[in-house]
N, C-alpha and C positions, 0 to 999 in steps of 0.2 A: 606663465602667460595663460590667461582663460581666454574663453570662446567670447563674452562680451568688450574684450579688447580691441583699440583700432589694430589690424593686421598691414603689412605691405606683400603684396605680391609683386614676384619678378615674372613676367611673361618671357620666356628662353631667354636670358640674358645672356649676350655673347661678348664682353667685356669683363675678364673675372679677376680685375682691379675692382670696378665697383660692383659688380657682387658682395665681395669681400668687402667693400668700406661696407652697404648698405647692410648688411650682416653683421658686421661691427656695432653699424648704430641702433639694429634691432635689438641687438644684446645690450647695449649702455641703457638703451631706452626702454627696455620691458616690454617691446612689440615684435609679435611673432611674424616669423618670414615665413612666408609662401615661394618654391622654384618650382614654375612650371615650364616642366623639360620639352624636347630636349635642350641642352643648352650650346653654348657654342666653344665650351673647355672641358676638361676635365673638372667635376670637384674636389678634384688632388692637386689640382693646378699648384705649382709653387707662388704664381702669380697670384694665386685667390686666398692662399694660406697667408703669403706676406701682406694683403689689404686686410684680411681678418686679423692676422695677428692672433693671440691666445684667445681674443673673444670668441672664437667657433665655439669653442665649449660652453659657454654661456648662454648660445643664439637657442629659441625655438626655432629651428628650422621644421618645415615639412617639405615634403619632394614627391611631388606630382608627374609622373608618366607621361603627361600629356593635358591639354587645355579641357577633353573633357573628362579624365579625372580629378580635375581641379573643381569643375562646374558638380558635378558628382558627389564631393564632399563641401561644396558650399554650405553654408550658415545659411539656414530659410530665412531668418529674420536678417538678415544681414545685408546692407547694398555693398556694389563693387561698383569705387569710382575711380574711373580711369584719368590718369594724366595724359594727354596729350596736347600736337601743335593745334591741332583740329576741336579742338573745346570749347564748349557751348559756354561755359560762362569760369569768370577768374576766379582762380583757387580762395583767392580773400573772400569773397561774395559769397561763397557757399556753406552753409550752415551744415559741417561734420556731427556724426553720430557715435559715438561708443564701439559700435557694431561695424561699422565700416571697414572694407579691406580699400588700401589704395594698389592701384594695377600700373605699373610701369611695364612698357614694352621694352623690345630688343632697340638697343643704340642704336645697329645698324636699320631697323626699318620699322621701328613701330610694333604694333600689332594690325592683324588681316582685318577686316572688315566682321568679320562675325565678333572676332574677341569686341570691337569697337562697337558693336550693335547690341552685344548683351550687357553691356555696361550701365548701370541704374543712372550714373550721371558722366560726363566729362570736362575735366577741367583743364583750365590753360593758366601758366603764367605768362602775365603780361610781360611782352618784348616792347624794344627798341626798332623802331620801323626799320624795315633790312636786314633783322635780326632773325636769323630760324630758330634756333634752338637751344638750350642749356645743357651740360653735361645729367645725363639720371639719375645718378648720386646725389649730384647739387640739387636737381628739382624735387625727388622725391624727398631728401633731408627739408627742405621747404616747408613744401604740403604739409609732412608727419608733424613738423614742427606745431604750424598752426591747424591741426584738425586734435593732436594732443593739447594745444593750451582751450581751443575751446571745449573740448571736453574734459576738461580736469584731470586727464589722466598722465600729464609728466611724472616721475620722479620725482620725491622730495629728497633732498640734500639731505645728510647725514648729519 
């Protein structure tokens, strides 16, 4: 995975079930993972090993100390857009880049108000009225989806 790849960052992720799926699908998908710690398991978890499965070995992973050693090796050219409930506009409507990291918060609470302020754009998937929220896994496999087909960078089949 190069540096003009779409990226996912996980902002401390404390579910390390989808860690591990999102990990998994960095590795199937040729998109480098971002964990900016701390997190809320071990990354020995057996829990995070069984959602990864043998693709850990496969995954760019990198592993950030903290939100601002994350911000510290940032890509200059690069935006960081954030998924959230609080999203200025729906993930379809927005016109993805190459260069893009997508930033997933913790399950349990988001991201703080600075992670959400330094954020180039924010996006929502549209709900069902009454509806809060979708599991991170399912959202960010989403997003990746559609910011890799409009950048032409899926995979091609064998």
């Amino acid at each position: 995975v190069t540096e003009d790849l779409v990226r996912l960052a996980l902002y401390q992720p404390d579910i390390p079930q989808n860690a591990g799926s999102l990990m998994r699908l960095g590795a199937c998908l040729g998109v480098g993972i971002d964990v900016i710690e701390p997190c809320g398991f071990l990354l020995t978890d057996r829990n995070f090993r069984r959602a990864g499965m043998d693709y850990l070995k496969s995954a760019d992973i990198r592993r950030h100390a903290s939100w601002t050693r994350f911000r510290e090796g940032f890509s200059a050219g690069g935006r960081l857009v954030l998924l959230t409930t609080r999203g200025a506009m729906a993930y379809a409507d927005f016109a993805f880049q190459a260069s893009d990291t997508l930033l997933v918060g913790r399950e349990s609470a988001g991201v703080p108000d600075e992670v959400h302020a330094a954020a180039d754009a924010r996006l929502v998937i549209p709900l069902r009225p009454g509806l809060r929220s979708l599991n991170v896994a399912q959202a960010a496999a989403m997003v990746l989806g559609e910011a890799l087909r409009q950048t032409g960078l899926f995979p091609q089949a064998a």
